[in-house]
N, C-alpha and C positions, 0 to 999 in steps of 0.2 A: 365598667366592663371587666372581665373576669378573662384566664385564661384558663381557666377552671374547666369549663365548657358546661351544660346541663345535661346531663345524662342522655344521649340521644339511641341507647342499645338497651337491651335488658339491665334492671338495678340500675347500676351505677357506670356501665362500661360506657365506652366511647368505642361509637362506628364512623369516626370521623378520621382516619387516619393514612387518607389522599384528599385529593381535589378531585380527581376523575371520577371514581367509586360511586359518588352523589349522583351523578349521571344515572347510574344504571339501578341505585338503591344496593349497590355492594352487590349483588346477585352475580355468582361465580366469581367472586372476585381472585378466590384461591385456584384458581383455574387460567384467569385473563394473562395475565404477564407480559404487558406492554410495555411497561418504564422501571424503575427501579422502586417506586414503592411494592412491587412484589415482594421484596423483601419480608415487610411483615407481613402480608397475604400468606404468600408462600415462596421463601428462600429459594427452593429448586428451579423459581420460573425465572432465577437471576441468568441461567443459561438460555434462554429462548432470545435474551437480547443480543445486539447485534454486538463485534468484538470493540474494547477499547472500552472507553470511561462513561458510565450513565447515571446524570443528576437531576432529580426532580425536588420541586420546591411546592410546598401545598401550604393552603391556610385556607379556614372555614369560619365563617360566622356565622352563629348561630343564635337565633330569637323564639323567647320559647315564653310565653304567657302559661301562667299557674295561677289558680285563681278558685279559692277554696268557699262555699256555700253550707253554714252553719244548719246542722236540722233536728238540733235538738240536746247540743251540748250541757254536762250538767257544769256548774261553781264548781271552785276548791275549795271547799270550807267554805271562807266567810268571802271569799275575794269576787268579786262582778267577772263575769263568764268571760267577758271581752268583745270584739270585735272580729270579721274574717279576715282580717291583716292583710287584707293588700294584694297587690302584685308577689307571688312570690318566683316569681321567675326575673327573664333580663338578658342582658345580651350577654355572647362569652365569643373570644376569640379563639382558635383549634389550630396552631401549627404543627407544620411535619417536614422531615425533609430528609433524603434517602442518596445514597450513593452506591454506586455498584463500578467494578473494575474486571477485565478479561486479565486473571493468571497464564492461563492456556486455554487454547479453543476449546477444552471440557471441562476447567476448573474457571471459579467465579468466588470473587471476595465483596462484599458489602457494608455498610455500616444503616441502620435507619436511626432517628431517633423521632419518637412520636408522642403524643398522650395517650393513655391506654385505659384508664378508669377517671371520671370526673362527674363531681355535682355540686353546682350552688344553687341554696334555694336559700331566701331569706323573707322572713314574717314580720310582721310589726311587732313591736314591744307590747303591745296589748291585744295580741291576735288570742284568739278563745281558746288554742294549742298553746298557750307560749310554756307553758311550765313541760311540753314533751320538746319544743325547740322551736328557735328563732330564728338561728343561722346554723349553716352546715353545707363546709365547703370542705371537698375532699379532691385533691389532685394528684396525677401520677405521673412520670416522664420517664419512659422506657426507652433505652440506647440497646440499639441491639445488631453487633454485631453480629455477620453469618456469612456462611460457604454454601456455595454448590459445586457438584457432581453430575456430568452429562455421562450416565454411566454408556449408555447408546443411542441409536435414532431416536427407540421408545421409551425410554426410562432416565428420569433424571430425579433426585435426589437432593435435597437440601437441608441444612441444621442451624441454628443460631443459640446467642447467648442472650439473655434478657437480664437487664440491670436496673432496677425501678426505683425510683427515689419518689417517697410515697409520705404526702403531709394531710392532717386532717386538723379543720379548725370545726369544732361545736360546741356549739352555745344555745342556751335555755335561759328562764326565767324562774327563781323561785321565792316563794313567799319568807318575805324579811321580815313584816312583824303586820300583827292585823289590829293595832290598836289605833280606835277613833281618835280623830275625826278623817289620817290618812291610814290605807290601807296600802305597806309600800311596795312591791315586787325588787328581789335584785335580780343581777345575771352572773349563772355559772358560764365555765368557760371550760373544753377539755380540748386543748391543742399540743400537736407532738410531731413526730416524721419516722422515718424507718427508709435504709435500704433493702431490698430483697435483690432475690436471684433466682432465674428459671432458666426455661428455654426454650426449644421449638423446633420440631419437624417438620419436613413439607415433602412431598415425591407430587411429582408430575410423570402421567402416560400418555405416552403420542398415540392412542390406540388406531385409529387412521389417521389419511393426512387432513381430514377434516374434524377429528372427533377428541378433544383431548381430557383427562379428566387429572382433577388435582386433588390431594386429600393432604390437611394438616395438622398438625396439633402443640399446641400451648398449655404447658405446664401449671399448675398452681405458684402460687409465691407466698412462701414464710416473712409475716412481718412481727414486729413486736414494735409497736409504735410508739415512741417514750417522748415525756414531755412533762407538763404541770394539766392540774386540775386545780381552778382555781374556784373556789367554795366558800361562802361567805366572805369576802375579803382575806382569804388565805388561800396559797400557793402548797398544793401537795405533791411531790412529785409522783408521776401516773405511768401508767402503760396501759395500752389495748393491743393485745394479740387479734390476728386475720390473718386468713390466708385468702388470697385471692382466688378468684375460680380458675380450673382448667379448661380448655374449650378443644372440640372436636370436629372440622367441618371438610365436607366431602363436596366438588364442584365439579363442574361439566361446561366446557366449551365447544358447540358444533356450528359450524360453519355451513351453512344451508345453501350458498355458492359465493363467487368472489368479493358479493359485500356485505351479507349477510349474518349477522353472528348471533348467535341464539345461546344464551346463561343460563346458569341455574346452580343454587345450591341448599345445602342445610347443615347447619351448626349446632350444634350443643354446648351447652356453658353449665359449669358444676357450682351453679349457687349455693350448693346446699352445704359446701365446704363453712359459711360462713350465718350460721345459727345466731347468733346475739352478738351485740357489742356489748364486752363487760369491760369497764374501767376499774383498772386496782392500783391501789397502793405499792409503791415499788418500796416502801419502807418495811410496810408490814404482811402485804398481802392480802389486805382487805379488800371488798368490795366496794367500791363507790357510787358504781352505778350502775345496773342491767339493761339494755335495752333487748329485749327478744326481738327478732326478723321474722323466721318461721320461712327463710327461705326455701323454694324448692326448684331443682333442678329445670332447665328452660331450655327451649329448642327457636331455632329461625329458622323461616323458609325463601328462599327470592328465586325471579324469575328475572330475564332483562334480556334485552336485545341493544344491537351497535350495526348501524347500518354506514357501509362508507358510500357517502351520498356523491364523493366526487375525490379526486388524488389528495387533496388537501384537506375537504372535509368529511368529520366522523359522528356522525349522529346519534345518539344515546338515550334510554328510557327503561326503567324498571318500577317493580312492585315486589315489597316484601312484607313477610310477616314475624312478628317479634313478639315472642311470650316473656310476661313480666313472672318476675321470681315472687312475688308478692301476689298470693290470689285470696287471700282472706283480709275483709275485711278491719277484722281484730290484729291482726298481722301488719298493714298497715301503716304507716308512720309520717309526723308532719315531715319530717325531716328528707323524707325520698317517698312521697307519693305517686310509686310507681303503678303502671297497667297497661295490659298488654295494647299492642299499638302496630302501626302498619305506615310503608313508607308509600309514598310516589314520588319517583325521580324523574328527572329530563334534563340534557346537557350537552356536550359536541367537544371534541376536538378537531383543533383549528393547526396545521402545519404554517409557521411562520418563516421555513428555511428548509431545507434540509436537515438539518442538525436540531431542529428548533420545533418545538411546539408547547399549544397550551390549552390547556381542561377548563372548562367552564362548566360549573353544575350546581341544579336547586333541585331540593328536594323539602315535600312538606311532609311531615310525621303527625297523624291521624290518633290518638291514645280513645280509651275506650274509658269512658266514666269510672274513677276511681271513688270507693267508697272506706270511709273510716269508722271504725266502732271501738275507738281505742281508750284502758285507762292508762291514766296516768301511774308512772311508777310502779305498773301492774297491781293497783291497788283501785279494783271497782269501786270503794267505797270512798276513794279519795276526790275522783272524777273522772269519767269518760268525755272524750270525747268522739260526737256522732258530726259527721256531715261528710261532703262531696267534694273530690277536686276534679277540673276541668281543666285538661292541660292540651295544646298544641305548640307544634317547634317548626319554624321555618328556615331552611338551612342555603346559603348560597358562597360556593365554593371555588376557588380557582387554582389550578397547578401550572407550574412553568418548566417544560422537560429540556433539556440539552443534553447530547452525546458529542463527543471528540476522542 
């Protein structure tokens, strides 16, 4: 089990970052501002809650089946094509957990700390990909503290600071020596970490007393992620530069009467900030490795309803839509065989007290037949490899809120 989580948002991101959320498939989440995971949704909705101290605790597991069908891979040279490796998905566990505090009935202080990008996918050692990758786990853990501003009845305001400690482990296969009667493969290895830094807006408007809309945004993050590349039995020291995406997302909460809540939003995320991993030499400068992405820019859309079926309980269900940054093909990759995908949620809040309540949510992620036409090493001549991945993610969620 992983805390890694498997990519359950476009690329690489994580839309995992409540217990409640699941319920509705995130839809208007930057809008909702029930508990203190608003925070990273959106900062400003730290003022909607009630005055004094708000703690919520989340954790998600997630099961996600990856399961790749060969259809026409060519050899490398002289080595046997291989095997579809396996499972390459697995279980991953998703912690979060959020605090929010009343400075004054208009100002609001908070801290969140959450995962914000994550993927592990692992192949077998003689999977027909192995020489593009075997393993490839990438983790992030953003602490983010933030402020709000009730500037009036209608407009309130929010900012944060985003702190990400950001580790990537990948690993491949490559041809050791091809001399009869064994043919041997070894494994490279390029693992390293980086801190960054961003941050984040949020405004909320009470446009009626039924109608609210919330718009946020998250910055990019500058990393240089340094570490070894370890290459035939030697240790080089490496770097890979990334900047993570910025994201844009505009939501709407309408209240259709005393129990009916009606969501909705759309997001943008800036893939395209992040063209290729290149690995270099931190001695000389050299390249060590290319891998092109070809990402491009991707949008999400969701919809969701919350019905409070009675004082204690809050009934929950949504549908979203989630474009993958990866639409070619050739583009591609064993490592994040991503494609666009679609959620259904359903969930409830349960009041345990007064002070007390707690989120329950599944949701299953639906992806659309991904296909690969990729060579190796960007060298057609060395080998492509052709085939299919089938992936679905099953996700079930729980949050535990308390205010004092």
């Amino acid at each position: 089990m992983s805390i890694t989580g498997g990519a359950t948002a476009a690329g690489f991101a994580l839309q995992n970052q409540n217990g409640a959320g699941t319920g509705y498939a995130y839809a208007g989440a930057a809008a909702v501002a029930q508990d203190a995971s608003t925070i990273y949704f959106n900062p400003a909705g730290m003022t909607y809650l009630a005055p004094g101290h708000h703690i919520s605790g989340a954790g998600s597991l997630l099961a996600r089946s990856l399961k790749f069908k060969d259809t026409g891979s060519d050899p490398l040279l002289v080595y046997p094509v291989g095997d579809n490796g396996g499972q390459g998905g697995g279980w991953a566990a998703v912690p979060a957990v959020y605090w929010s505090m009343a400075i004054t009935p208009a100002i609001r202080a908070g801290l969140g700390i959450s995962p914000t990008f994550g993927n592990a996918t692992e192949w077998s050692n003689t999977f027909v990909g192995r020489y593009q990758g075997i393993h490839s786990e990438i983790s992030s853990i953003n602490a983010n503290p933030s402020i709000a501003w009730r500037v009036n009845d209608m407009i309130s305001l929010g900012a944060g600071l985003n702190v990400v400690r950001f580790d990537a482990d990948l690993r491949s296969m490559t041809p050791a020596t091809s001399m009869l009667p064994a043919r041997v493969d070894a494994q490279t290895r390029v693992k390293g970490d980086d801190i960054g830094f961003g941050y984040n807006l949020g405004a909320m408007f009470q446009l009626t007393p039924a109608t609210r809309i919330g718009l946020t945004y998250r910055s990019t993050i500058d990393l240089k992620v340094r570490g070894d590349a370890e290459i035939a039995g030697n240790k080089i020291p490496a770097s890979v530069s990334a900047e993570l995406p910025n994201t844009v997302s505009a939501a709407v909460s309408h209240m259709v009467n005393d129990r009916l809540q009606l969501l909705g939003d759309f997001t943008w995320m800036g893939w395209s900030h992040i063209p290729a991993l290149s690995v270099q030499s931190r001695a000389t400068g050299s390249v060590l490795s290319l891998e092109p992405l070809g990402f491009k820019d991707t949008y999400r859309v969701g919809v969701g309803t919350q019905y409070q079926y009675s004082d204690t309980l809050r009934l929950r269900a949504g549908f979203a839509w989630d474009q993958s940054p990866t639409q070619k093909a050739a583009d591609r990759t064993v490592r994040l065989p991503d494609s666009d995908r679609f959620w259904l949620g359903v969930g409830v809040n349960q009041k345990i007290s007064k002070k007390t309540s707690i989120d329950l949510g599944y949701a299953h992620i639906f992806f659309d037949s991904a296909e690969i036409n990729r060579p190796t090493n960007n060298n057609p001549a060395l080998q492509i490899v052709r085939g299919s991945f089938n992936t679905s993610v099953h996700i079930l969620s729980v949050q535990l809120n308390h205010q004092f």
